[in-house]
C-alpha positions as CSV (number, residue, x, y, z in Angstrom):
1,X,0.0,0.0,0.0
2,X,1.4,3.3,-0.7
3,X,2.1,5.6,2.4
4,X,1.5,8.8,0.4
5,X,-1.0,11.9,1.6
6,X,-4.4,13.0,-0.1
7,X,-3.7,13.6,-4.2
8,X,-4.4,16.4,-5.8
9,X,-6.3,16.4,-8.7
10,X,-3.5,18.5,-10.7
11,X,-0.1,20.3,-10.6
12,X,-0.6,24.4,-11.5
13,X,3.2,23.7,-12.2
14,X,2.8,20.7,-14.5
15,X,-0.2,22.1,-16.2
16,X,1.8,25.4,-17.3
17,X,4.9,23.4,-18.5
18,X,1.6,22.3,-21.0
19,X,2.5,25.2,-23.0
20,X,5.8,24.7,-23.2
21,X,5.8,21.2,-24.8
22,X,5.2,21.9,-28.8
23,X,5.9,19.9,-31.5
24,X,8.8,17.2,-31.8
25,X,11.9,19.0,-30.4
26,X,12.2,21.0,-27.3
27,X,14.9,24.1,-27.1
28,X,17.4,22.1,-24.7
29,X,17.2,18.7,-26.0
30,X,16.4,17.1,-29.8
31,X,16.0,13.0,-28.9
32,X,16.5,12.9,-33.4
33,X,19.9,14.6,-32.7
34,X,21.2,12.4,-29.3
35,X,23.2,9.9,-30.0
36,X,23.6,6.3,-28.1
37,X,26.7,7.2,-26.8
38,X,25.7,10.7,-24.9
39,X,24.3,9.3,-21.6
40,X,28.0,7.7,-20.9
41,X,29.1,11.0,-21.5
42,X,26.6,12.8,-19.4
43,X,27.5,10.3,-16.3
44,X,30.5,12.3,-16.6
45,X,28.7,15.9,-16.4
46,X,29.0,18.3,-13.4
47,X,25.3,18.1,-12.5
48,X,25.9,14.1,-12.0
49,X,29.5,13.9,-10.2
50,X,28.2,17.1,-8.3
51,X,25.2,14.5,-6.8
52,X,27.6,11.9,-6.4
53,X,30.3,14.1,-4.6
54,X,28.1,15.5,-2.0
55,X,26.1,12.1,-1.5
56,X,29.0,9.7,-1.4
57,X,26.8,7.4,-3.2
58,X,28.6,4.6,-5.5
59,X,26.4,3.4,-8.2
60,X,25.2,0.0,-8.4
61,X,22.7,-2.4,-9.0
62,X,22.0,-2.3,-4.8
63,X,21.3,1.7,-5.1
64,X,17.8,2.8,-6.0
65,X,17.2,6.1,-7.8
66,X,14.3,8.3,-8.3
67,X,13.8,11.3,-10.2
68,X,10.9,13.0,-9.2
69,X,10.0,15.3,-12.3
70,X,12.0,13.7,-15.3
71,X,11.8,15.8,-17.9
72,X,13.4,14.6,-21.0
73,X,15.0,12.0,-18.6
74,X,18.7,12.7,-19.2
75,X,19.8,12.3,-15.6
76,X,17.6,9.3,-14.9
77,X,18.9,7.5,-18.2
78,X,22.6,8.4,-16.9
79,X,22.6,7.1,-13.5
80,X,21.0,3.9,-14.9
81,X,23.8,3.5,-17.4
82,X,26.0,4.1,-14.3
83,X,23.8,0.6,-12.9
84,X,21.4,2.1,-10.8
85,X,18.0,1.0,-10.5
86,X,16.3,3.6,-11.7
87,X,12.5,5.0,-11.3
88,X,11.4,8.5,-13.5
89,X,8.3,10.6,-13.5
90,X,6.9,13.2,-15.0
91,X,3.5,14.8,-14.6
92,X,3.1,15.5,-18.8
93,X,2.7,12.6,-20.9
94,X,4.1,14.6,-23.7
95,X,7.1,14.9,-22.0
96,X,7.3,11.3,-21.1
97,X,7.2,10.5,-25.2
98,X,10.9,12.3,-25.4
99,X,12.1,10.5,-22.3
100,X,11.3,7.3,-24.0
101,X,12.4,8.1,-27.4
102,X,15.7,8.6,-25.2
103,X,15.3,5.7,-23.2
104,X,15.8,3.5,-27.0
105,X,18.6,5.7,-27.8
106,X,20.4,4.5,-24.2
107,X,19.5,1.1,-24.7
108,X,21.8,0.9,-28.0
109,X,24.5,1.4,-26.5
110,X,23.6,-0.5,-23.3
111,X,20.3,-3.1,-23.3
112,X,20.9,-3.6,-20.0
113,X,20.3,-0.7,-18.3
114,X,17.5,-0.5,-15.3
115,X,14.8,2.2,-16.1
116,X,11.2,2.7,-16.1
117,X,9.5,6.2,-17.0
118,X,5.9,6.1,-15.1
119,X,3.4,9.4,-15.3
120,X,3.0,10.9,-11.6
121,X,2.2,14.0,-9.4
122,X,5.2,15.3,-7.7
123,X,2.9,16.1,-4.6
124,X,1.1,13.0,-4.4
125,X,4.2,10.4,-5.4
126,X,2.5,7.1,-5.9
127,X,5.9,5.1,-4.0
128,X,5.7,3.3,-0.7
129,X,7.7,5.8,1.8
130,X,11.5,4.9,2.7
131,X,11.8,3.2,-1.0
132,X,15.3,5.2,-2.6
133,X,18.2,5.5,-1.9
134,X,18.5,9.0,-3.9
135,X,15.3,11.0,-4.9
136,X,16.9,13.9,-7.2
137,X,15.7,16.5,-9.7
138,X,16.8,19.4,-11.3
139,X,15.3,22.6,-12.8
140,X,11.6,21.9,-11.3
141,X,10.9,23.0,-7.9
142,X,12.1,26.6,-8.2
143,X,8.6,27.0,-10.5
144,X,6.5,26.1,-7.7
145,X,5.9,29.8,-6.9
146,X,3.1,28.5,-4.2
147,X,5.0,28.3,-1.0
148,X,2.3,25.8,0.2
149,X,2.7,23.0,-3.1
150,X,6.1,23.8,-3.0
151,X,6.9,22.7,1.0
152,X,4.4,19.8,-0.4
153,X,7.0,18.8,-2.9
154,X,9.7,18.5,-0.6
155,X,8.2,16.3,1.9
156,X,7.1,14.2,-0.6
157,X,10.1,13.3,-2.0
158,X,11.9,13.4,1.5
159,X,8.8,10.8,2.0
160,X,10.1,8.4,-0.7
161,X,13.5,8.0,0.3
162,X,15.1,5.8,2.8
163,X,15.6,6.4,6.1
164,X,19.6,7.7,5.6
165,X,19.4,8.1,1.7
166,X,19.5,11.3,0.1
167,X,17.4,13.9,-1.4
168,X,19.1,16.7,-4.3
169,X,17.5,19.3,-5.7
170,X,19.1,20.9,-8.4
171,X,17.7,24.7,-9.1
172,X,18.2,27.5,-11.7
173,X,20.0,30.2,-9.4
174,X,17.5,32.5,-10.1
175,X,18.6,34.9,-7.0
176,X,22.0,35.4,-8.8
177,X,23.8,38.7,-9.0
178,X,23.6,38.7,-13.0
179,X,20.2,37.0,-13.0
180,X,18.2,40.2,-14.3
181,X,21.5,40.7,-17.3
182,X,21.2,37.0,-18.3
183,X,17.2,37.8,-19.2
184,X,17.9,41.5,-20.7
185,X,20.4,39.6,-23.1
186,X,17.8,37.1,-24.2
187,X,20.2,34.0,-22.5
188,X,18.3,31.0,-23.7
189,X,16.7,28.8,-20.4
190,X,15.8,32.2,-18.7
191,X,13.7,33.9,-21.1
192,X,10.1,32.5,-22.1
193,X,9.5,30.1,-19.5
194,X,7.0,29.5,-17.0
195,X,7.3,32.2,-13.3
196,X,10.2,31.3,-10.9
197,X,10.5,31.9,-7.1
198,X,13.7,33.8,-6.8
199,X,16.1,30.8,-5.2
200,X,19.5,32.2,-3.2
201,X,21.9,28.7,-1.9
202,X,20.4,29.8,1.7
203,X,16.7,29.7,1.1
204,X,17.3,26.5,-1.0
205,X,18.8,25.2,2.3
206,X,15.6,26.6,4.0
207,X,13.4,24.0,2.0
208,X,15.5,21.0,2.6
209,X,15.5,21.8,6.5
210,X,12.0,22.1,6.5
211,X,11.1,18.8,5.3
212,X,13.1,17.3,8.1
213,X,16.5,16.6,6.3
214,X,19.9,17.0,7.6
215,X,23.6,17.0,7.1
216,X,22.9,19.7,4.2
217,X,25.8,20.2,1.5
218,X,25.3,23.1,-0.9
219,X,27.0,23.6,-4.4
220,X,27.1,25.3,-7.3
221,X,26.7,24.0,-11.0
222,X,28.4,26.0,-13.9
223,X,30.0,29.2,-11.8
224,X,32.6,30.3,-15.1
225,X,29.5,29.9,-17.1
226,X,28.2,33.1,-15.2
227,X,30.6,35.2,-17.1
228,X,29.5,37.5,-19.9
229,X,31.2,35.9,-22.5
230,X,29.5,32.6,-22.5
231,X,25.8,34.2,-22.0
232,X,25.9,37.1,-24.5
233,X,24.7,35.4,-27.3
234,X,26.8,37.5,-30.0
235,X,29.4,34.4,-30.5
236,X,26.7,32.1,-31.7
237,X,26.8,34.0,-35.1
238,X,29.9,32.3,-36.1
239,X,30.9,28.4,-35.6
240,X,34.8,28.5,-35.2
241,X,33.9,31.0,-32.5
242,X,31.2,29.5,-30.2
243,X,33.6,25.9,-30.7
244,X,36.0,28.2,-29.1
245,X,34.1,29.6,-26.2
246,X,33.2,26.1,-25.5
247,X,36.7,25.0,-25.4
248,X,37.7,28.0,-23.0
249,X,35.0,26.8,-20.7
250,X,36.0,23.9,-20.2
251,X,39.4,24.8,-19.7
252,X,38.3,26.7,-16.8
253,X,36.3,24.1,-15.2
254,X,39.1,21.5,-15.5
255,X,41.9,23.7,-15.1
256,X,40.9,26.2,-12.5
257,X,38.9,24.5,-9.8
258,X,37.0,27.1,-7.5
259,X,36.1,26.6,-3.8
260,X,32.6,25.1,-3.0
261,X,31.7,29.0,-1.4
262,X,32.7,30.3,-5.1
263,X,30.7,28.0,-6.7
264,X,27.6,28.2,-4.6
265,X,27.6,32.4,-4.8
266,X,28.5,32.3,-8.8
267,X,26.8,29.0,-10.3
268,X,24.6,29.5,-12.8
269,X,22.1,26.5,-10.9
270,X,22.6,25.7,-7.4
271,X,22.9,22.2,-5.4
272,X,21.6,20.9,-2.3
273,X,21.3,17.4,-0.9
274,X,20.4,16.7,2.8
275,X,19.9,13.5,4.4
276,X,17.1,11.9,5.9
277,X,17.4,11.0,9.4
């Protein structure tokens, strides 16, 4: 029997990501142009060694993964090709229809893997409580802009998880300094979307502690990206030049690593995973 509290009959959040969902491609993510081998590349991506860093989890077979709000389900395919057991939702069936059409691109490239995509309700998960040993998503909650369904989300997903597992949230860092600049310049991701609440690395804490966890680490995803020259889209005109800015980027990254405090402040989406007790 699922342990879960009363359902409600919709999500204001997953009904406006409705009219966001047109058509076969999405901005971020074309499942025509992925190919087999880009979710054993993505296991290697600062948003997954990030989780895996502040979790000290070690995939396997014997670690159970959820990701509550999927998406295209690019993290979820990754940590199964890493061998976790993995379990994805999303509240839009459209969405779920990329997810799967990149669910058969991963499974070229590894038949193997452990993954099923399932349509759910982010405040009303249909799991028995204490099931996961991570229960992760990122870019969702910051669009709960309802304090109340948004405090609902987190216990819900604190719910689902095992009794000392984990629960990350991943967020746009939409209380950043250059926040307001990266919409003026048109910065794909932070124009056109559906409202955000404005997320700081201390009110993101705020939420975790609420729904009882503990032993909160906060990071920061992407901090060199915050610079000017990889957000103002004039370099995009020209190939040999945006190849170029990529290439300095991850120079940075790799070359110049930058304290957790650095990150957190400057990161471009912000980290947090707390345990429950």
């Amino acid at each position: 029997m699922v342990d879960s509290i009363s359902k409600p009959i919709s999500s204001q959040v997953g009904e406006s990501w409705k009219e966001y969902l047109h058509g076969d491609t999405l901005s971020w993510c074309d499942p025509r142009t992925i190919q087999p081998h880009a979710f054993a590349q993505h296991t290697h991506s600062e948003w997954i060694q990030r989780i895996l860093a502040n979790t000290g989890i070690t995939p396997s077979h014997q670690v159970r993964v959820l990701e509550a709000g999927c998406g295209t389900g690019m993290f979820g395919l990754s940590f199964a090709t890493l061998g976790c057991v993995v379990e994805a939702f999303d509240y839009n069936e459209e969405m779920l229809r990329f997810a799967r059409l990149l669910e058969a691109k991963a499974r070229q490239a590894q038949p193997e893997i452990r993954v099923q995509f399932t349509q759910d309700n982010l405040l009303a998960i249909h799991r028995d409580s204490n099931n996961y040993d991570l229960v992760f998503n990122q870019a969702v909650l910051e669009y709960f802009t309802d304090d109340a369904e948004r405090r609902r989300a987190f216990s819900e997903m604190a719910r689902v998880t095992r009794v000392g597992g984990w629960v990350v949230v991943i967020v746009q860092h939409t209380g950043h300094p250059f926040r307001n600049w990266w919409r003026r310049f048109g910065w794909a991701g932070y124009i056109n979307q559906p409202a955000t609440i404005e997320y700081t690395p201390q009110r993101l804490e705020s939420d975790l502690r609420a729904a009882g966890l503990t032993d909160i680490r906060l990071d920061g995803i992407g901090p060199w990206k915050a610079l000017p020259i990889f957000w103002i889209p004039w370099y995009k005109r020209w190939h040999w030049v945006e190849t170029g800015i990529y290439i300095l980027g991850q120079m940075l990254k790799r070359g110049i690593p930058l304290p957790r405090c650095v990150r957190c402040w400057m990161g471009v989406q912000i980290l947090a995973a707390g345990r429950k007790p």
